[in-house]
Structures are given as C-alpha cells and as structure tokens.
N, C-alpha and C positions, 0 to 999 in steps of 0.2 A: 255678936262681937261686943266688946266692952270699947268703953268709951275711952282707954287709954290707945288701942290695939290703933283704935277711926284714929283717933289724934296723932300716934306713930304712922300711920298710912300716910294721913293728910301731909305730915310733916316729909316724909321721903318724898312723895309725886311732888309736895314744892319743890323741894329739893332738887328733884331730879326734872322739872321743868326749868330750875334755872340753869343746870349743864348743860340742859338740851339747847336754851337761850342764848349761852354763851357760847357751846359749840357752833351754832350759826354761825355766829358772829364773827367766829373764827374761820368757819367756811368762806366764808361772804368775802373776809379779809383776803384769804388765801387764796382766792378767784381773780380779787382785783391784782394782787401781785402776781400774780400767772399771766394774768391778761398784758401788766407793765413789761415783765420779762418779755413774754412772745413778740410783743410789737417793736423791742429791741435786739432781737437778735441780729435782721440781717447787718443793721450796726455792727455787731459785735462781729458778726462774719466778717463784716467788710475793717473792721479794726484789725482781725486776725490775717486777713490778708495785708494789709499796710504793711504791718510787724513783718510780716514774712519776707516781701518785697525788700523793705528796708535791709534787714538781715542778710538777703542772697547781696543786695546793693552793696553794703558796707565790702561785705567779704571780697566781692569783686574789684575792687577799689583796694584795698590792703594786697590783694592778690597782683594785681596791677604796678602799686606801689614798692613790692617786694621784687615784682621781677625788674620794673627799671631800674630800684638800686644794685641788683647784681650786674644789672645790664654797663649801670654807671661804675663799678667796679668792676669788670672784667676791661671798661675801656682802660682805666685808671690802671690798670696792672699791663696791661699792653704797653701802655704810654712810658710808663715804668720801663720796661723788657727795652723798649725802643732805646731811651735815655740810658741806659745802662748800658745797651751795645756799643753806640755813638761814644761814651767814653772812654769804654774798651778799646774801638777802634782806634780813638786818636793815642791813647796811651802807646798802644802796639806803633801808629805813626811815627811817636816823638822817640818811641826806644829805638826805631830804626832810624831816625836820625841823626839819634843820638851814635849809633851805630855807624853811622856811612862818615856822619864828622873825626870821628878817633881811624 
C-alpha cells in the first residue's frame, strides 16, 4: 500500500471513530431522556385522567344548568297561562256585570 491509501485509511477510521463517539453520546442522551419520560408517565396518566374527570364534570354541570333553566321556564310559562286566565276570567266577570247593570 502506498503511503497516501495508509493516510486516507487513517483519516476515515478517525473519522469514523468520531461518529461512532458521537453516536454514543447520542445514545447515552437518548436513554437518559427515555428514562425522564418513563418515570413521568403515570403523571401523565394521571394528568389524563384529571382532563377527563374535569371534562365529564363540566358537562355535567352545563347539562344540569340547561335543564333547570327550562325547568325555570316552563314554570315561567305556566305562571304566565295562570296570569292570563285570572284576566280573562275577571274581564268575562266585569262583561257580565256590565251585562246584568244595562
């Protein structure tokens, strides 16, 4: 082998020992961040459960709130019906009074 071919060799295996160095190091990083994630998950479980809770919660509560308002409107509409009759009635009263006086 000629003495350019050795110095081309030499120079790729540095080369390719410094990927190999880096890719560790990438490794190595990408283990510890594996490691952070895993020991956060049931957090995360338990985050998603919160979320969910909260979510059925709210709904329940708007659900809630939607029916006493019709609840508080259908009374309002009755009370209504009532007050309308009661004036009927006395009108129909005062026209027969007015009726029995002529």
């Amino acid at each position: 082998m000629t003495d350019s071919s050795q110095t081309s060799k030499k120079a790729q295996y540095a080369s390719l020992r410094n990927e190999l160095s880096q890719l560790n190091e990438n490794i190595i990083q990408l283990n510890s961040i594996i490691q952070k994630a895993s020991s956060r998950l049931p957090d995360l479980e338990n985050l998603g459960m919160l979320h969910s809770s909260l979510t059925i919660s709210a709904s329940r509560v708007l659900n809630e709130t939607s029916v006493i308002d019709r609840v508080q409107q259908k009374q309002q509409a009755e009370k209504w019906q009532e007050e309308n009759q009661k004036q009927q009635e006395q009108q129909a009263q005062q026209q027969q009074g007015q009726k029995q006086q002529q």
